[in-house]
N, C-alpha and C positions, 0 to 999 in steps of 0.2 A: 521613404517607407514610413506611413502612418501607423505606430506601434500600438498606439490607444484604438486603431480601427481594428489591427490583425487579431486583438486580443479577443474584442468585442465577438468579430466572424469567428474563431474557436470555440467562444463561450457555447453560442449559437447551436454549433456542429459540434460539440458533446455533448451538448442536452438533448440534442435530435438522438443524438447515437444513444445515449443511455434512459432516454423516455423508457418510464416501466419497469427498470431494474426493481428488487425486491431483494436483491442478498446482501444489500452493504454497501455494493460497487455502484451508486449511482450518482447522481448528478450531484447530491449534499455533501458526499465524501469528496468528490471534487474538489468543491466548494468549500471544503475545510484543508484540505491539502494546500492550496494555492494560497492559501490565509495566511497558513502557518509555515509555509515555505517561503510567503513573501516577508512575514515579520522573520525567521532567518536567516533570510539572504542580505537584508538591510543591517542585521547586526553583524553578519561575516563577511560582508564587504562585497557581493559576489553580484552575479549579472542578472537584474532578476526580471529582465524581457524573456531570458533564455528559461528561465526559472519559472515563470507563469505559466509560460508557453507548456514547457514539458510536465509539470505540475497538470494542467489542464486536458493534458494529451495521454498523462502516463498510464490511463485502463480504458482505453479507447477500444481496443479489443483485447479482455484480458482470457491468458491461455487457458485459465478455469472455464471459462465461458466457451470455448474455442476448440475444442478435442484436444488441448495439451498444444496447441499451435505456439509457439512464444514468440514466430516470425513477422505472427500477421500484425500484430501492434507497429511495430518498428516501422513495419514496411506505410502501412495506414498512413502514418506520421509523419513519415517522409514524403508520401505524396501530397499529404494534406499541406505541408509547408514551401512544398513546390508549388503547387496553387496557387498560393499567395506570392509566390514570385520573392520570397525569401533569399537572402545569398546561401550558397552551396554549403557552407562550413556551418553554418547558422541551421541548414535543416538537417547535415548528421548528426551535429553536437544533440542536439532536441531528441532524434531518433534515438540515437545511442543513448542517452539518460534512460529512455523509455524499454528498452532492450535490458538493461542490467539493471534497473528500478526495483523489480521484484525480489523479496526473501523465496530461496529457494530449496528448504533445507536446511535441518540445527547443525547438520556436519558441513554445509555445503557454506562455501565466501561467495560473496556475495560483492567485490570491491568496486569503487565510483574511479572513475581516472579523472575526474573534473569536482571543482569547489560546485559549481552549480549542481551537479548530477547528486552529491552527499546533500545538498541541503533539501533538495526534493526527495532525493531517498529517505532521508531523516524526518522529514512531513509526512510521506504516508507510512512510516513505519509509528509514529505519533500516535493519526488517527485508529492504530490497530491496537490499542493501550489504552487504559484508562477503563472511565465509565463507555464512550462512546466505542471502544475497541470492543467489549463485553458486549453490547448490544450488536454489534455489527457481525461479533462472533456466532453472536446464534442465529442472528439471520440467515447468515450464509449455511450456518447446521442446517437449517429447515428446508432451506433453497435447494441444498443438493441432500435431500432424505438423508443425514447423520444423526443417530443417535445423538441424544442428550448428553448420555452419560450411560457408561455399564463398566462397572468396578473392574470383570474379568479382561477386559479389553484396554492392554497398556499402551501408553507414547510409544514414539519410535522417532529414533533421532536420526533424520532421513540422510544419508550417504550421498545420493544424485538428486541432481532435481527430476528426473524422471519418476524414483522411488516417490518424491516427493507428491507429485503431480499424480500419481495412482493412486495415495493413502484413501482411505475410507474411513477413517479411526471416529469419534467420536467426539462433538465440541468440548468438551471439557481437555479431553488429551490436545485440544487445538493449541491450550495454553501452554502445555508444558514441551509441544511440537515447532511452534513459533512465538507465543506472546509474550513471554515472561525471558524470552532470548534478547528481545528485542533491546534492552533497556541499556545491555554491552554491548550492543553492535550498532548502534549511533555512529556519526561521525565529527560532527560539530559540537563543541563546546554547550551552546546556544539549546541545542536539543536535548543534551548529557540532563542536562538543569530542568528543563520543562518534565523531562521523562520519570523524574525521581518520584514526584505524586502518583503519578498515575499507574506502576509500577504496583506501590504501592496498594493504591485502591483495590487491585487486582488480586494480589494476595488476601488482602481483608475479602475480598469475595471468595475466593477457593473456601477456606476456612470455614465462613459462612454458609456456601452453599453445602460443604460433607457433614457438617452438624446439623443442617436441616433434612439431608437426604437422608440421615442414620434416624431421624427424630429426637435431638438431642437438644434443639431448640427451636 
């Protein structure tokens, strides 16, 4: 098995798949996931073919995009890895990562049953933080018509992921719905550390942006 081909031919077929994205989910979030899951996986010891792989694969069809579907990624992933003629365990482990990858919910767990699965979860929960989380936050407001922001209209700390998958609330509630959760529900060491800044920045931005939305600065 040529591991530096199968990767290449992935690359390939999620750029073809996500050509044209506009809400965040596209081929540079990839791109930044696989980066920061690969510099993880090297510090946590863990397997990081299975980790590019599903890194690469993990918003292949994501349920946002998909009527609330959460199936059809899993399923996508698994055929795609059959394709390649991948061994059997090699294309659940992938699937499965890509199945239980997603935040679903501030009330809802969200657990990895594998070191590869937490260091990929912990990459895209990364790139959802920070400067680059804030921009990708309001893309995706605009992508699916969310307000900006409206004072009367509070967070809700969603119970299912169903509840979760219906919200309509507003990008700014986005933060206090998922972003700002994010920073304790890491699972590696390696990411606990990277998350601290970018946490961080996020807060100096709330701050920021209700002082200038009051015109206080």
């Amino acid at each position: 098995m040529d591991r530096k081909n199968i990767i290449t031919q992935t690359e390939q077929f999620v750029k073809e798949k996500l050509a044209g994205d506009s809400s965040g989910h596209d081929w540079w979030h990839i791109y930044r996931v696989k980066k920061l899951a690969a510099k993880i996986g090297e510090i946590e010891k863990a397997d990081l073919f299975i980790i590019e792989m599903a890194a690469l694969l993990h918003d292949i069809a994501d349920h946002k995009f998909h009527n609330g579907n959460h199936k059809l990624g899993p399923k996508i992933v698994y055929d795609w890895c059959t394709k390649l003629q991948l061994e059997e365990k090699i294309c659940l482990h992938i699937s499965e990562i890509v199945a239980q990858v997603s935040f679903k919910g501030g009330n809802v767990e969200t657990p990895m049953n594998t070191l590869e699965g937490k260091v990929v979860q912990d990459a895209d929960r990364l790139d959802a933080i920070g400067a680059i989380g804030i921009a990708r936050t309001f893309a995706y407001g605009g992508n699916k018509n969310h307000p900006m922001y409206d004072p009367a209209i509070k967070p809700e700390m969603h119970d299912s992921f169903d509840n979760y998958k219906k919200s309509k609330g507003t990008t700014i509630n986005h933060f206090y719905e998922k972003l700002l959760l994010l920073k304790s529900r890491l699972n590696t060491n390696t990411a606990k550390k990277i998350a601290k800044e970018r946490h961080t920045f996020m807060e100096e931005f709330l701050e920021r942006f209700y002082k200038e939305w009051e015109g206080i600065s």
